[in-house]
N, C-alpha and C positions, 0 to 999 in steps of 0.2 A: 267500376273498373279503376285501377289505381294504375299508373304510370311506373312503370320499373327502367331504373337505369342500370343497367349492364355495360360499361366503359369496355370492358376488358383493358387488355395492354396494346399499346400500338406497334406495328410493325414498320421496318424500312419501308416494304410496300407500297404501305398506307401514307407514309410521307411522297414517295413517289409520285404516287396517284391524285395525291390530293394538290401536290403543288401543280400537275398538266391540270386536274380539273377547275381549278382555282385561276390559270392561265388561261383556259378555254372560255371561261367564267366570263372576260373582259369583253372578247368579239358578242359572245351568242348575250350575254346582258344588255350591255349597250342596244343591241339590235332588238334584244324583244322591248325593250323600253320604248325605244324608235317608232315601231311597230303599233304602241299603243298609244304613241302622242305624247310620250313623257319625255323628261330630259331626259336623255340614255344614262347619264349618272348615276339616276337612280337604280338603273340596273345592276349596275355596278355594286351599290349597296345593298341588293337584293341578295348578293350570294356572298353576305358576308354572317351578318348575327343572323338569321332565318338559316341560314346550311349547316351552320355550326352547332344549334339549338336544337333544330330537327332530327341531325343525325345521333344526339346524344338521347334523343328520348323514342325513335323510333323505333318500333318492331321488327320492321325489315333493315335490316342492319347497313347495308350498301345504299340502301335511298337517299338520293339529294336532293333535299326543300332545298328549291331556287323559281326564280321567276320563267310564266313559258309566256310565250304567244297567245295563247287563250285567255290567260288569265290576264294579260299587260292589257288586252283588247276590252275583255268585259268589263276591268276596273275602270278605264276612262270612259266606254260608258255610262258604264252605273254613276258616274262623279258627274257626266254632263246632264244623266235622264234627271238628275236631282237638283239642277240647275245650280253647281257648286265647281267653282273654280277647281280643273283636276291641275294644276300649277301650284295651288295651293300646300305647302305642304303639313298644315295641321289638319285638312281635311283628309288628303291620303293616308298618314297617321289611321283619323279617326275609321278608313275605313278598312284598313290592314288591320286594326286593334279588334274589331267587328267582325273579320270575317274569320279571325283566329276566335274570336270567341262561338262565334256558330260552330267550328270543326273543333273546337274544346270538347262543348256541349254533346254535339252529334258524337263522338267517340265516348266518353266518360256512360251516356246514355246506351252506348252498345248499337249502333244502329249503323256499322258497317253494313250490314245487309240491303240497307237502303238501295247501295248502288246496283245490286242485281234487278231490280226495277228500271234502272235505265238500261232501254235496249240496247243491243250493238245497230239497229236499225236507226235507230233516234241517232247513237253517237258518231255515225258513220255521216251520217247528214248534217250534224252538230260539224264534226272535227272539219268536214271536206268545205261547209263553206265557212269556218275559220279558216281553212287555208286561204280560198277563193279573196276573203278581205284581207292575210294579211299581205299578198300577191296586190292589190287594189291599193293598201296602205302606202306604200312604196315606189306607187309610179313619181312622186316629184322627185324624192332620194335619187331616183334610178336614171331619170330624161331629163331632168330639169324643167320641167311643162306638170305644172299641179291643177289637177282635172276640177273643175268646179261644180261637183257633184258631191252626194254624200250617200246616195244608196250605189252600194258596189258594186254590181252589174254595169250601172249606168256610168259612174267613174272610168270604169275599164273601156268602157266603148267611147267614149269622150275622148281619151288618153289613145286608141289605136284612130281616131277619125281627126286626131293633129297630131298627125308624126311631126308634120312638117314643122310644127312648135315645138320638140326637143330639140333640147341643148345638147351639140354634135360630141363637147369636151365629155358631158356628165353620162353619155352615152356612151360613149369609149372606154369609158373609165369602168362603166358596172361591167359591158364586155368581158374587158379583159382580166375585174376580178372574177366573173365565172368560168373564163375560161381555164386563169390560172388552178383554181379548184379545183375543176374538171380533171384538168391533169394531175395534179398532187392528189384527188379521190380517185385515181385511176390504178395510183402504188399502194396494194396491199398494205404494207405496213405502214403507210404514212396518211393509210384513210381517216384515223381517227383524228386527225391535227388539221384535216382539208382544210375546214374553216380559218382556224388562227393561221396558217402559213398564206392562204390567198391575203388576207389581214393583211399580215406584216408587208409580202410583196406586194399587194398592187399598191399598199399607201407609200412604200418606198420611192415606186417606179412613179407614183403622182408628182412629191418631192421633187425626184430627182429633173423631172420634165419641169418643173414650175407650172403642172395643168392648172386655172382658176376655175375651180368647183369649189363649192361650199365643204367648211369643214367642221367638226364635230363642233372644237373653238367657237364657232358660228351663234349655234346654239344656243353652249351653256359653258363654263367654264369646269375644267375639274380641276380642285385643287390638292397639291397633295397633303391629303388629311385624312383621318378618319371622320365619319359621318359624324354631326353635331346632334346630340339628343333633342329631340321635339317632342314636345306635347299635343294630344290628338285635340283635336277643334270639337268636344264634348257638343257644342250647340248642335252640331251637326248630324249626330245619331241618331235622330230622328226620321232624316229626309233617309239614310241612307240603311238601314234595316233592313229593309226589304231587299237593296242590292247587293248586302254584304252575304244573304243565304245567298242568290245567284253565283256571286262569285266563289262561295263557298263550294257549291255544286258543282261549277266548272273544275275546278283544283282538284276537288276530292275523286271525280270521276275518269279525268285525268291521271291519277295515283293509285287508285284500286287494284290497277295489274302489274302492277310493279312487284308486287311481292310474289304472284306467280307465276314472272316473268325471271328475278332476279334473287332466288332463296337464298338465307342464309349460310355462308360459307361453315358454321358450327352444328347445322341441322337443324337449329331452333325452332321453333314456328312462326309465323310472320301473324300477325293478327292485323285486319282490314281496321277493326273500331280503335287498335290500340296507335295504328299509323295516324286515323284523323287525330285521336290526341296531341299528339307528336306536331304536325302541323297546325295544330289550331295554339299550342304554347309556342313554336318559333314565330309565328305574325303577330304574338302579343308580342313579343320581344323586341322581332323586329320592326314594329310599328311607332316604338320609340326612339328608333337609329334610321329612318327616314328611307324604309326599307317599303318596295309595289307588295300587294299580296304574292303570297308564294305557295307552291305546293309539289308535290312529288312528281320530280321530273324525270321520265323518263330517257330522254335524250341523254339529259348530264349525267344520269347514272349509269347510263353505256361508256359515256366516258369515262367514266369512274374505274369497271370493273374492267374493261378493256386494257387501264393503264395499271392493273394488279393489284385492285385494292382487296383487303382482307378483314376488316374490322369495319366497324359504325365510326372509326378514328379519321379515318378517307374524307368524311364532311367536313370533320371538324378542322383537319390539317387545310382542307379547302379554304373556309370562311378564313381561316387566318391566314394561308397566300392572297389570298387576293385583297386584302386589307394590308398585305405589307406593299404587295408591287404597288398599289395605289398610295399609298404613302410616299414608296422611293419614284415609279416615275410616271403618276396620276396625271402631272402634265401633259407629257408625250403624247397621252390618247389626245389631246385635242387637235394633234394633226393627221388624226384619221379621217379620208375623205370621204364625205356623207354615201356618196356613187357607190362606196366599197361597200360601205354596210346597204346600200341599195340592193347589190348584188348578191351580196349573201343573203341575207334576209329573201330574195325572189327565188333562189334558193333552195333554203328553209318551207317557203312554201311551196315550189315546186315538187320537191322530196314530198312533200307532207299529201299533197293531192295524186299522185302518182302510187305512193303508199297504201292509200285507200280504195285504189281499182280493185285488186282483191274484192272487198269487204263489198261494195259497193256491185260486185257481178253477185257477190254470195245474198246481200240481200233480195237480190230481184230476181233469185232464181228460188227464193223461201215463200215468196207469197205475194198476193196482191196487197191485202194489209199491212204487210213491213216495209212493201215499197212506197207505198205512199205516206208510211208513217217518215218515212226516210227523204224521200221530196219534200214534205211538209216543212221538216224542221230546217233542210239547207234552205230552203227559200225563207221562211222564218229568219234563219241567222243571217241572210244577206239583206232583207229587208227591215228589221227591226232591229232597237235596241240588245245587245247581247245579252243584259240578263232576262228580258222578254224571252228568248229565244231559248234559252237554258230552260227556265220554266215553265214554258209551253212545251218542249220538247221532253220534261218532266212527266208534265200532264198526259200525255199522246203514251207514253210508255206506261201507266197507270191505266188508262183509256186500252191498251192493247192488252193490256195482261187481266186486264176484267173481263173484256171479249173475249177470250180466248178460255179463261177458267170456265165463262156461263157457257159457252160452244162443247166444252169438255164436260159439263155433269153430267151425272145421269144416274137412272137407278138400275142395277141388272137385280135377276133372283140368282138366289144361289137354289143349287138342287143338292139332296143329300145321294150319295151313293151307295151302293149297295157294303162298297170296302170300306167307309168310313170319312172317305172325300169329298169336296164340295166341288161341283162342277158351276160355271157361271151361264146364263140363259137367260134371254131376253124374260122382261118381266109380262106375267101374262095379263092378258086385258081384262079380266074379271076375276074376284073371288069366290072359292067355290067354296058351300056350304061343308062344315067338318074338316074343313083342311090346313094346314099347317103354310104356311108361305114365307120363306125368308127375302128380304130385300136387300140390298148392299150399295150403300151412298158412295157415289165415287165425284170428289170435290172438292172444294174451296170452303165453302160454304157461307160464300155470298149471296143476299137478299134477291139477287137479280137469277139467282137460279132457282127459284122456288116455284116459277112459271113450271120451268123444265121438269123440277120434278111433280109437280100436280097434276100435268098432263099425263107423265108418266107411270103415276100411280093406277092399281089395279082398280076397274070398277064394281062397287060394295054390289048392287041390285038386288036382290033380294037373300044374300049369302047371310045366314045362319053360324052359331058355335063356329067358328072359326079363328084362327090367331094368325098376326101378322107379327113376322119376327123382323123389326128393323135392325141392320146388322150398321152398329154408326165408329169404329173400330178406326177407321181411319177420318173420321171426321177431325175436324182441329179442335184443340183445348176450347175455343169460345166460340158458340155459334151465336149463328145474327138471331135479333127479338124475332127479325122476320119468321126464320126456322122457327123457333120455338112457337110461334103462333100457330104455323102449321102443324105441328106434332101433336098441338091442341086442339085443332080442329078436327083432326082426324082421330084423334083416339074418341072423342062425341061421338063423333058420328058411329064409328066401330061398337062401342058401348049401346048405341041406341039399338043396335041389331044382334046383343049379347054377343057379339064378339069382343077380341084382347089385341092390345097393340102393348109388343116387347119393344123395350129398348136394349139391346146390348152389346157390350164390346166398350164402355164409356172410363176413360181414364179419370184420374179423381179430382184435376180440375175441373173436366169436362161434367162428370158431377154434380160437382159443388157448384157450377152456374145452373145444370139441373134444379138442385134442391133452392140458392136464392131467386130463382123467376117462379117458383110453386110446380115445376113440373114432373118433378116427383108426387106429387100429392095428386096431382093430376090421372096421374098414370096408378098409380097403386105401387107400394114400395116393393113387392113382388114383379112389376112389370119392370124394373130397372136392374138388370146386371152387369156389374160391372168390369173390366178383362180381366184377365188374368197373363201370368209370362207366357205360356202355353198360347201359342196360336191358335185360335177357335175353338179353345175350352170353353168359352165362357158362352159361345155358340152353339158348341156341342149340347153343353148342359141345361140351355132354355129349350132346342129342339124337341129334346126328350120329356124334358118339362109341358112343353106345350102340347105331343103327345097327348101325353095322361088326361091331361085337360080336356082333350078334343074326344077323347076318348069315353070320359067319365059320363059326358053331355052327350054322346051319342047314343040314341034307343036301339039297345040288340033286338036282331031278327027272330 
């Protein structure tokens, strides 16, 4: 797969657009940095070279590579499970450099498809208890009372069993940035700015009161600059491999629906493996400008289109507003008070768990296996490290879709009719001597179904001149050794009773693994035909075949 850039021209628009999203960029970065234990600054520089880079080599043209909540969260884990300073900043480098290379890799490779393997069951459970921590993250930001916990259930009940230990100012203060929200996300057209305008007001109304809450300042300094190039901490790529696919997963699964959520404004096509490219070349970039992992965000690109953009130019005008205000008044954020992004941020998570009731009645009304695959993983994500929690929640969704493929095989017969048509009918329990029988594999053709169909096969018993016509048409290009063991066993046995076992319907991959495993040789090169365009020509023509056969070997009366 090769990476195409398509700029086009940019439009008023798209400067528009890009300067509100670039402005929105300062609250919601700061905050998901916050959220993941980082200086917020560097959120800051998350939507700067990564949204700029992203959007110029995206497929889905309006997508903004920036930093989310999921990913700021899994990153500082991954950096603490590897027992590596996440303050650090050549190790963040090194593992923003890493996880762009996994989503290189993964796109270049074609293996968008991947993410159709993770369930909406696994992500429903995944997303809701990411919200659940980053609601948990935020209680000191928000009371001034920081729970001395670190699995997030237990935080949260720590933090409601000492109210009495919140800080009354720092308390007031998240208040009344959600309330201000509240009301400013109450006016239609001034929903999409809720966040930055509660921002601006409550840290005004802080100011102005002289409240003593902690302020950004507190922290970290921001200065007005652009980000300093760093080098990633090479030593470090070792411990962290392993987290940088996690986080890769997280991002990339996070961005998959964006393109058919937010189609191209030109009609183009969106390509799922060409987007991971796209993101896996902005965190190499931005892993040298001191940039969190980043990945397709869907929030910031509601912002995006909401404020008119029209082009992949929307990103790019983005990453360079928000490197210019932070240049002209980088300071100023330091007198934003922690409480306010407390409040946004609970927020953030609140929307985000409220979001997912839908999803969350839909799973539990689909099954007892999606629900418990869907418990599984939120209590996984609230108990464990988050890239554990990705990759068990990976696992479980591979685990469901192999369950479900072995629960779905099966063999039916086809019957021939009298007009030319196949009708489908249970397969019957024994073979009859002189008779023709077609089988029709319906499958995956996974090793763990070969139980299913062995049971299912007809019993030989004393049946004579007979042919079994295996119809394998929809089978996949490659089947497992397992299958093929089976095909082989069975055609012995069929042979030991002068009966024939056909194969056909077989495309010319499907074939050509035939003929490398010996199983054409096996069968007889007349026992294998292969399709044709014609739907059940190539069925029709062994029937008939097999016929004559059965025919020729029959004694007339």
């Amino acid at each position: 797969m090769r990476l195409k850039l398509r700029v086009g021209r940019p439009t008023r628009q798209d400067a528009v657009a890009g300067f509100v999203t670039g402005l929105f960029s300062i609250p919601e970065g700061m905050a998901y940095a916050s959220i993941g234990g980082f200086n917020p600054l560097l959120g800051l520089y998350s939507g700067m070279v990564p949204t700029a880079i992203g959007s110029l080599f995206s497929r889905t043209a309006l997508m903004t590579v920036t930093l989310t909540s999921a990913i700021a969260l899994t990153s500082h884990s991954v950096l603490k499970e590897a027992g590596l300073d996440p303050d650090d900043f050549g190790n963040i480098a090194m593992l923003t450099v890493l996880t762009g290379a996994v989503m290189l890799v993964f796109g270049l490779l074609r293996m968008g498809s991947l993410m159709s393997f993770v369930s909406n069951a696994v992500m429903t459970g995944f997303t809701t208890g990411i919200a659940l921590q980053i609601v948990a993250g935020v209680i000191g930001d928000a009371t001034g009372y920081e729970p001395d916990a670190h699995n997030t259930l237990v935080k949260i009940g720590d933090a409601v069993g000492h109210i009495g230990s919140w800080e009354l100012a720092s308390v007031l203060v998240t208040a009344g940035t959600v309330g201000v929200w509240a009301l400013v996300h109450a006016v239609r057209r001034l929903e999409p700015f809720a966040v930055l305008l509660a921002l601006i007001v409550a840290s005004v109304v802080v100011g102005a009161l002289g409240l003593d809450v902690e302020k950004v300042g507190d922290i970290g300094s921001i200065p007005n600059a652009l980000p300093h190039p760093v080098m990633p901490d090479w030593a470090a790529a070792p411990d962290l491999m392993v987290g940088a696919v996690a986080v890769a997963l997280v991002a990339l699964a996070q961005a998959a629906g964006i393109g058919a959520a937010v189609p191209n404004p030109d009609g183009s096509r969106t390509n799922i493996s060409g987007d991971f490219a796209a993101q896996g070349v902005a965190n190499i970039a931005g892993g040298f400008f001191r940039a969190l992992p980043t990945g397709g965000s869907l929030s910031r690109t509601g912002v995006a289109t909401s404020a008119g953009a029209r082009t992949r130019w929307t990103g790019v005008f983005a990453g360079l507003f928000l490197a210019l205000l932070v240049v002209l008044a980088g300071s100023v954020a330091e007198q934003i008070p922690m409480p306010v992004i407390g409040g946004l941020i609970l927020v953030i998570g609140g929307e985000l768990i409220f979001g997912r009731a839908p999803d969350i009645g839909l799973v539990l009304r689909t099954g007892l296996l999606p629900s418990l695959a869907m418990v599984a993983t939120f209590i996984a994500t609230t108990q464990l490290p988050l890239q554990q929690a990705i990759l068990l929640g990976a696992g479980i969704s591979l685990l469901l879709f192999c369950v479900n493929a072995q629960r779905h095989a099966r063999l039916r017969a086809l019957v021939r009719q009298p007009d030319g048509r196949w009708r489908s009918e249970p397969v019957p329990s024994r073979l009859e001597s002189s008779s023709v029988t077609v089988l029709n594999y319906e499958g995956v053709s996974l090793f763990a179904e070969i139980d299913r169909l062995d049971e299912a096969w007809p019993q030989l018993s004393d049946a004579e001149d007979a042919v079994v016509i295996f119809h394998v048409r929809t089978l996949p290009d490659v089947a497992s050794s397992t299958l093929i063991k089976s095909f082989r066993h069975r055609a012995a046995l069929l042979e030991e009773q002068h009966c024939r076992l056909m194969m056909v319907g077989l495309d010319p991959a499907l074939r050509e693994v035939f003929v490398r495993t010996g199983l054409v040789d096996a069968l007889g090169e007349e026992n294998v035909v292969s399709r044709t365009p014609v739907f059940f020509e190539a069925l029709d023509a062994a029937y008939e075949e097999a016929q004559r056969w059965v025919a020729a070997r029959t004694p007339r009366a």
